[in-house]
Backbone as CSV, one residue per row, in Angstrom:
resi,resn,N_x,N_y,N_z,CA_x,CA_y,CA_z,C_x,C_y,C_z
1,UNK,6.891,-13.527,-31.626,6.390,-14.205,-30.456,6.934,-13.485,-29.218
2,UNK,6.282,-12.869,-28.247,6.222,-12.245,-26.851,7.128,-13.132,-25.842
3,UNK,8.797,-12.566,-25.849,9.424,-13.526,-24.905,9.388,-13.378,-23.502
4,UNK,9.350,-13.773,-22.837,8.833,-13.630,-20.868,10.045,-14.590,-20.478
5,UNK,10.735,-14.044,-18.888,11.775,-14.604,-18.307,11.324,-15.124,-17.223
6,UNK,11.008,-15.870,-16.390,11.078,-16.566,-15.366,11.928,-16.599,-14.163
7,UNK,12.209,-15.566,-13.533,13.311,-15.724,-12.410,12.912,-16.787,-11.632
8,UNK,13.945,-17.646,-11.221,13.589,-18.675,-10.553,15.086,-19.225,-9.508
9,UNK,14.705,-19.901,-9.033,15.781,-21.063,-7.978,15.197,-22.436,-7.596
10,UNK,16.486,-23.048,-7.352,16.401,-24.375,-6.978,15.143,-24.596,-5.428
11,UNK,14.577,-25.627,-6.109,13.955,-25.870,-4.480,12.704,-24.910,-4.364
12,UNK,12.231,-24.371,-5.492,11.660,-22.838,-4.807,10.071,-23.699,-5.527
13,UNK,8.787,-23.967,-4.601,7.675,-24.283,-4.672,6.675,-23.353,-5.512
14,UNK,7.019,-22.192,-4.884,6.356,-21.042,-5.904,6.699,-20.838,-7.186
15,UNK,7.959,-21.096,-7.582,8.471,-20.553,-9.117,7.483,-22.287,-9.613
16,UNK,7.526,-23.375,-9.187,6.545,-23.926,-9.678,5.082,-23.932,-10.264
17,UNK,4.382,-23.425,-9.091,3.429,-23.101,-9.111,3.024,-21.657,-10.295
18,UNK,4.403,-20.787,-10.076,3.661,-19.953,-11.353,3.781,-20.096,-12.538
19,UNK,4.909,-21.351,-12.685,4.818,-21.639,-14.201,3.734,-22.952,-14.600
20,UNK,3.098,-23.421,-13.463,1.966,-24.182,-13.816,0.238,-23.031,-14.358
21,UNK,0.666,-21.819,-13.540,-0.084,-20.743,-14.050,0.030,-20.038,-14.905
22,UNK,1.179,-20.001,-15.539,1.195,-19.182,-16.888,0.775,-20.446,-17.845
23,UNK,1.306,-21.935,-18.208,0.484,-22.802,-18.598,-0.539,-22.749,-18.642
24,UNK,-1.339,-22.332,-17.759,-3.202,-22.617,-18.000,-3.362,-21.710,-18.415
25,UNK,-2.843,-20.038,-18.662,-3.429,-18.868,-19.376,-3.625,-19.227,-21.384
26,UNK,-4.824,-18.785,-21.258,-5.406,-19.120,-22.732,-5.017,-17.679,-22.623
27,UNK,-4.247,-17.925,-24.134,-3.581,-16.443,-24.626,-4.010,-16.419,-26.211
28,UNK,-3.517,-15.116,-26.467,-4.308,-14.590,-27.565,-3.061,-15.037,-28.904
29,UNK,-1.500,-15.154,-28.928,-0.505,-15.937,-29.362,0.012,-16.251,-28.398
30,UNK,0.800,-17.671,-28.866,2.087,-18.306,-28.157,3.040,-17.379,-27.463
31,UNK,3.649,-17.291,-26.369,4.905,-17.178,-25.513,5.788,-17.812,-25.903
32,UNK,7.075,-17.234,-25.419,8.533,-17.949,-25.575,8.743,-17.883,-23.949
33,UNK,8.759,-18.478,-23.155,9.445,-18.532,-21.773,10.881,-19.006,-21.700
34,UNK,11.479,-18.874,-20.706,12.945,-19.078,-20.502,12.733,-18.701,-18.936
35,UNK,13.171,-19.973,-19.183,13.398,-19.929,-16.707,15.151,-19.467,-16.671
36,UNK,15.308,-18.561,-15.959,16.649,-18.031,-15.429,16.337,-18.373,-14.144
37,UNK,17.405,-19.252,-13.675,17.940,-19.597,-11.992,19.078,-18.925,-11.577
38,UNK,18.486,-17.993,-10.755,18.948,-16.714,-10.341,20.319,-17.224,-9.695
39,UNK,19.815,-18.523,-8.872,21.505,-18.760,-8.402,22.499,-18.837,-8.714
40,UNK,22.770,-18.638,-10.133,23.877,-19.000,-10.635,24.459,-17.189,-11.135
41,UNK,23.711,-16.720,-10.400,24.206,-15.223,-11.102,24.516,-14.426,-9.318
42,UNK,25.236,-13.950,-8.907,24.948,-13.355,-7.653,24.147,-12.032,-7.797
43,UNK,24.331,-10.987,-8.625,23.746,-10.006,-8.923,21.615,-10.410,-8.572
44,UNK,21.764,-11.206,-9.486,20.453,-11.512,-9.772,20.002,-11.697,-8.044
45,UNK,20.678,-12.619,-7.925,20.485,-13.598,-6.391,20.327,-12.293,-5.214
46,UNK,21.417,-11.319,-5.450,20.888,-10.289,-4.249,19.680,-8.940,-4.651
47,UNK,19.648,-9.282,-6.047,18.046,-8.840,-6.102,17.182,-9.636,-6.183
48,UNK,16.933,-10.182,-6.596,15.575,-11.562,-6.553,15.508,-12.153,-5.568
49,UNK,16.346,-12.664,-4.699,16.666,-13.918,-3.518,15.133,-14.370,-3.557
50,UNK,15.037,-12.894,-2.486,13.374,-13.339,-1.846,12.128,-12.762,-2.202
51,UNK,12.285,-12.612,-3.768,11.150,-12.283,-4.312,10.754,-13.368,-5.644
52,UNK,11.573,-13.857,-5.945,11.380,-15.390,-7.067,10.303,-15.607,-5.985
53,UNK,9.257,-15.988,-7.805,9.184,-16.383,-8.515,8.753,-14.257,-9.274
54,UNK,9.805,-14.094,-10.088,9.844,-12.593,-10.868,9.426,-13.224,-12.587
55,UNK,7.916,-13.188,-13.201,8.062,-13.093,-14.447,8.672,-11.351,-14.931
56,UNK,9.537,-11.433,-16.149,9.630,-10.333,-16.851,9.553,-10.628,-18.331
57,UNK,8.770,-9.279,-18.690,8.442,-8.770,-19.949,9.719,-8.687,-20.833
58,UNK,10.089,-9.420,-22.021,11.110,-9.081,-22.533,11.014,-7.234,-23.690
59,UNK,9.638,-7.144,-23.745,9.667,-6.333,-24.444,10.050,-4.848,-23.987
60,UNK,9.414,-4.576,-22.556,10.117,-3.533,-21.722,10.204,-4.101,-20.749
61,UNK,10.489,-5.146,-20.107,11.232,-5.319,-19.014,10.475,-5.399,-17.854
62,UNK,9.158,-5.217,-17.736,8.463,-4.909,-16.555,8.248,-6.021,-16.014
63,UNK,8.177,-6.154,-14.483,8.153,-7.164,-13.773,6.921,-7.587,-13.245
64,UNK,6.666,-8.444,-13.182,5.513,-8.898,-12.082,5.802,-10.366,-11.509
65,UNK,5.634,-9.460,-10.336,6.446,-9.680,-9.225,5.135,-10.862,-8.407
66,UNK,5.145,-11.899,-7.510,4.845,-13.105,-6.994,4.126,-12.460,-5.224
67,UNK,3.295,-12.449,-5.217,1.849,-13.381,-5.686,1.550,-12.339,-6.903
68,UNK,0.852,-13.550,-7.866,0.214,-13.168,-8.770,-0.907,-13.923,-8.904
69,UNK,-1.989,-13.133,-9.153,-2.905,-14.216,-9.735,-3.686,-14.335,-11.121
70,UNK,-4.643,-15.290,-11.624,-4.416,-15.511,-12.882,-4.984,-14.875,-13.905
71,UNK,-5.725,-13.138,-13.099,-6.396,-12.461,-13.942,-5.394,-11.113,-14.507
72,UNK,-4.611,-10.879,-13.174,-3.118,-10.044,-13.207,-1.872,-10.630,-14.170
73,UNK,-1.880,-11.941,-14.352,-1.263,-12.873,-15.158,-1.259,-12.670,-16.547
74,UNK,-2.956,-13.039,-16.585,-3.384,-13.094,-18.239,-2.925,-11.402,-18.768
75,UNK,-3.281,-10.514,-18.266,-3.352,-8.895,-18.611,-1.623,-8.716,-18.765
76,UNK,-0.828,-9.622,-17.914,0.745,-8.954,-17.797,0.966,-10.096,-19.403
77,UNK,0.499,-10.957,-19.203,1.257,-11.851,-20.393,0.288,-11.494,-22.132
78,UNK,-0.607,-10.570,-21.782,-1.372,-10.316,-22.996,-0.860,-8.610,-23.567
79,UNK,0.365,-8.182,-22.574,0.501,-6.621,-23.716,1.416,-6.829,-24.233
């Protein structure tokens, strides 16, 4: 199963919104998601701050990065 990370933070409207959008993607198998809240890491926090909501690819790592939308979505969460 294709694991995907969720960079995220407290309070943050968008990291909402894109995990209500990876929800509606009809995929070809199941996902494993895992939300990481960047705040609790500083590293993370002074790279992500102000770019959460960051899905990443667990398989190589690649990011896609916020705005996304749900045709860029389906293609990042389908390789």
């Amino acid at each position: 199963m294709p694991e995907f990370y969720l960079l995220t933070k407290d309070n943050c409207a968008l990291c909402v919104h894109a995990v209500e959008l990876i929800y509606q993607q009809q995929l070809p198998e199941p996902i494993q998601l895992h939300m990481v809240d960047i705040s609790h890491d500083a590293a993370l926090l002074a790279e992500y701050g102000l770019l959460v909501p960051v899905l990443v690819r667990d398989a190589d790592d690649a990011e896609l990065k916020w705005p996304f939308e749900a045709e860029q979505l389906q293609e990042f969460l389908s390789q």
